[in-house]
C-alpha positions in Angstrom: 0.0 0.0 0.0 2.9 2.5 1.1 4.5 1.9 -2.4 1.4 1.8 -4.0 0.7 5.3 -2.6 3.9 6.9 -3.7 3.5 5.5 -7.5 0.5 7.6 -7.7 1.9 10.5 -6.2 4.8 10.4 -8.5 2.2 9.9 -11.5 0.3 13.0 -10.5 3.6 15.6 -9.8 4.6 14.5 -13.3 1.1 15.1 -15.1 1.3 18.4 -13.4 4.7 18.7 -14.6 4.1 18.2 -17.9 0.6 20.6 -18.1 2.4 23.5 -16.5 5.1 23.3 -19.1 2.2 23.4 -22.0 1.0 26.8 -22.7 -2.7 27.2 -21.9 -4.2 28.4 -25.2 -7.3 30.1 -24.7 -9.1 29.2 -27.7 -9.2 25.9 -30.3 -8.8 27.7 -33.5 -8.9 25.7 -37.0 -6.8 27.3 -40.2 -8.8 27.5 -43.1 -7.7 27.4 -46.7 -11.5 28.0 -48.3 -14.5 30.0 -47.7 -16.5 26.8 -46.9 -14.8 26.4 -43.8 -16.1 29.3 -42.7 -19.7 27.7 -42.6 -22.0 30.7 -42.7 -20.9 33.9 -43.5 -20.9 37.4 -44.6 -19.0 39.7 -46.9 -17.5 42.8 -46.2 -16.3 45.1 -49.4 -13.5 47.0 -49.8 -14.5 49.1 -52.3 -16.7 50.9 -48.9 -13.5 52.3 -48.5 -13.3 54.5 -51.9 -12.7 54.3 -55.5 -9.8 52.3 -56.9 -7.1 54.0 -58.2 -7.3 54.9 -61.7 -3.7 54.9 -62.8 -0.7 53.5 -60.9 1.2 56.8 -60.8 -1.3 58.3 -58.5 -3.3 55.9 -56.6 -5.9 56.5 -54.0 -4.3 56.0 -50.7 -6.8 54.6 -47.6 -5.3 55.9 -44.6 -4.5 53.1 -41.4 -7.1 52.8 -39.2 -10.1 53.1 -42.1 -13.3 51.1 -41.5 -16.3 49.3 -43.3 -19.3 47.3 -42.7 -20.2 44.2 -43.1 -23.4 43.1 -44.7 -25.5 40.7 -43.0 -24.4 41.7 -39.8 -25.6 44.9 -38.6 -23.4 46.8 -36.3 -20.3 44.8 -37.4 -17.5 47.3 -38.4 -13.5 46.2 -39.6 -10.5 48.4 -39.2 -7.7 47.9 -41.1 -4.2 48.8 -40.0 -1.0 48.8 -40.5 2.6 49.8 -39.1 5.0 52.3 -39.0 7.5 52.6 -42.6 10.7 54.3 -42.6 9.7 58.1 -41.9 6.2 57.8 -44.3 3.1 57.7 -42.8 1.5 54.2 -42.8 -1.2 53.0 -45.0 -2.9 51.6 -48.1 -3.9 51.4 -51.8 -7.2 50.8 -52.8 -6.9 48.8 -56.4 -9.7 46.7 -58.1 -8.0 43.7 -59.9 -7.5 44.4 -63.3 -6.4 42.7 -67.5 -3.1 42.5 -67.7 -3.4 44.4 -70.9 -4.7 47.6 -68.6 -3.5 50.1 -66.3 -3.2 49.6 -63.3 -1.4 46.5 -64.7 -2.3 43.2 -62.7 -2.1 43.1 -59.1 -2.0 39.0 -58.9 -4.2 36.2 -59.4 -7.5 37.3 -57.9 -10.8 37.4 -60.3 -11.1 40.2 -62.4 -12.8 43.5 -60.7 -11.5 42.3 -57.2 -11.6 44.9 -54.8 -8.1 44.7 -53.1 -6.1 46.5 -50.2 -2.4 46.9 -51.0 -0.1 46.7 -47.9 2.2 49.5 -49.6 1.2 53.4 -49.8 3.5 53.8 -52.6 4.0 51.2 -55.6 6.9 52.5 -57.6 9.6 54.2 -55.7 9.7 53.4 -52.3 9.0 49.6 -51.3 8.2 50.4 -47.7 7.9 47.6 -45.4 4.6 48.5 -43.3 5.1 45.6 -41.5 1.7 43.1 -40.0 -1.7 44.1 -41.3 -4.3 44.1 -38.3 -8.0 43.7 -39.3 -9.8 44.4 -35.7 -13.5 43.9 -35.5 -15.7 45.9 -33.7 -17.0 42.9 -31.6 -15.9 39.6 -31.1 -16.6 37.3 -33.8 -15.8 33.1 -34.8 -14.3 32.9 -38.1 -12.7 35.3 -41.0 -11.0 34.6 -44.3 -9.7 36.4 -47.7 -7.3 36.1 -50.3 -4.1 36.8 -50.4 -1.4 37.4 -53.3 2.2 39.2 -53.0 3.0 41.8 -55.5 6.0 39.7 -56.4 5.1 36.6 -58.2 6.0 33.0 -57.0 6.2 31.0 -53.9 5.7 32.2 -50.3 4.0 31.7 -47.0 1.5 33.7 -44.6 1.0 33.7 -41.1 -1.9 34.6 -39.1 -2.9 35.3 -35.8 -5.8 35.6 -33.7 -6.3 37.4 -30.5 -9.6 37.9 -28.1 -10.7 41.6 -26.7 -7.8 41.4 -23.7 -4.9 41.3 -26.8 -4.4 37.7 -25.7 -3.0 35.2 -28.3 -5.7 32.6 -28.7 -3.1 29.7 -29.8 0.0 30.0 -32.0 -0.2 31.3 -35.1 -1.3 29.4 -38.0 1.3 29.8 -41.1 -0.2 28.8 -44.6 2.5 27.6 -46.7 3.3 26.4 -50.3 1.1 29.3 -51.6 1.5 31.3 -54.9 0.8 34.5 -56.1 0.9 34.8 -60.4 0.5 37.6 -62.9 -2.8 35.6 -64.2 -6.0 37.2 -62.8 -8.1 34.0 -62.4 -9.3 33.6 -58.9 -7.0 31.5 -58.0 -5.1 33.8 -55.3 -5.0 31.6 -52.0 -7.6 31.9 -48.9 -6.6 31.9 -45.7 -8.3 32.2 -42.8 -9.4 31.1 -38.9 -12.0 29.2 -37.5 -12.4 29.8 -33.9 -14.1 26.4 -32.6 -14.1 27.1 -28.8 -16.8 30.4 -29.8 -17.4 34.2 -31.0 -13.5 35.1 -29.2 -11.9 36.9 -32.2 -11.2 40.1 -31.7 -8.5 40.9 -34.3 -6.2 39.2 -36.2 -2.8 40.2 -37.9 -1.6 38.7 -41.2 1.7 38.8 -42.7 3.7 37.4 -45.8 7.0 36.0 -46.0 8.5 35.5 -49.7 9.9 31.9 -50.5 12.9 33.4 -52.6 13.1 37.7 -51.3 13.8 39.8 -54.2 15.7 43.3 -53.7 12.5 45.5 -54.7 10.0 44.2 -52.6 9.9 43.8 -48.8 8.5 40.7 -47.4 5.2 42.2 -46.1 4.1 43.7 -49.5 0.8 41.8 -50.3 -3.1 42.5 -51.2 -5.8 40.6 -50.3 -9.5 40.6 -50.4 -13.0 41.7 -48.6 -12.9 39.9 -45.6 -15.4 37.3 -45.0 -17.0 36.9 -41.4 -18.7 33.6 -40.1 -22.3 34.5 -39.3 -23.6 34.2 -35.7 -25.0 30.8 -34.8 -29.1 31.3 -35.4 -28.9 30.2 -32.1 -27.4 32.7 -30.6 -29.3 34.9 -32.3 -32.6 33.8 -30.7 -31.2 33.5 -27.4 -30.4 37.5 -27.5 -33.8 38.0 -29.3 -35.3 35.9 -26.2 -33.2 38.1 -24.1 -34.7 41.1 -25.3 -38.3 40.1 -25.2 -37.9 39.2 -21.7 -36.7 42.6 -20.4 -39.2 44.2 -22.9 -41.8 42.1 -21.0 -40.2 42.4 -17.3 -40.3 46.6 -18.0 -43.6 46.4 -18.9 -45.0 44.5 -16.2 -42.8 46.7 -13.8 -44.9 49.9 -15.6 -48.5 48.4 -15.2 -47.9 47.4 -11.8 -47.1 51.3 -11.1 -50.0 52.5 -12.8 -52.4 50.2 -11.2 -51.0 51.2 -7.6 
């Protein structure tokens, strides 16, 4: 019994060893590579943010920090930001995926007519490295995807990563490798994305791209990518808050007629 007794003491110090060396992740998050995964969900639209630029030697520039909505799910705003270049002020271009043939000449390999954010407020003389993108929404929400391309053509990798309203990493970061980005504007720019499958804890994410071979001209966080898509809230959580509501409607009324009739 006494040796029996210390075995299981020894088994439990080194369970409790072994969890408090594991990070405690708040969140189960799933990486996504397609909009499906998302389940549900609604579309956001860049072009909320202004017109695309009409020529590449004066583009319109969306300043960090810029918001839109997103239909089908009223209140819902995104902010996109980005950091701090080399003595310019930080910020984006607003282009719409266009023919090769055109001007702007083609961004990547999104569908034609793509609205697009450009992580780069100035395309052709100072490749400014504006470091991580962070898309923030305005209240905590499950899942959100886009495409993404680099303005230099080939291989490379993106990472992203989630965190909830307290700026608290929800697990490591998810990194999406083995993508491309071409000079052929057929859809077939890659989607990336999180699923959160713990609940609505997403607060903001940050997404940056790393280029499989660097090239001199462009700096490895110099990417577009697409409206954001949002998973929708569960229809039951949408009924619980609508059951909410009737029941407080109900309790203040009932509160009122008891008033009047004393």
């Amino acid at each position: 019994m006494k040796y029996r007794a210390i075995g299981t003491v020894v088994v439990v110090l080194v369970v409790f060893l072994i969890l408090s060396a594991s990070p405690a992740w708040a969140d189960s998050l799933t990486a996504i590579t397609s909009a499906t995964g998302l389940g549900s969900y609604a579309a956001s639209n860049l072009a909320d943010l202004g017109p695309a630029g009409a020529d590449p030697s004066s583009p319109d520039f969306i300043a960090s920090g810029s918001s839109i909505g997103v239909s089908g799910i009223p209140g819902l705003k995104l902010t996109f930001a980005n950091g701090t270049g080399l003595g310019f002020t930080p910020g984006f271009q607003r282009w719409d995926e266009v023919d090769p043939s055109g001007l702007p000449p083609v961004l990547a390999n999104f569908s034609l007519g793509t609205p697009l954010l450009y992580n780069n407020n100035n395309q052709l003389n100072s490749f400014v490295d504006f470091g991580l993108v962070t898309i923030a929404m305005s209240s905590p929400q499950r899942g959100i995807g886009f495409q993404i391309a680099t303005a230099s053509f080939g291989g490379f990798a993106a990472e992203l990563c989630a965190y909830n309203s307290s700026n608290q990493l929800l697990q490591p970061c998810s990194d999406f490798t083995g993508l491309t980005s071409t000079d052929v504007p057929d859809g077939s720019a890659p989607f990336v994305g999180l699923f959160d499958n713990t609940g609505a804890n997403i607060d903001h994410i940050t997404v940056g791209t790393v280029l499989d071979v660097p090239v001199s001209f462009d700096g490895p966080n110099d990417f577009s990518f697409s409206s954001p898509l949002i998973t929708t809230p569960e229809p039951g959580t949408l009924l619980s808050l609508a059951a909410g509501l009737v029941g407080l409607l109900a309790f203040g009324f009932r509160k009122k007629s008891f008033r009047l009739a004393n």
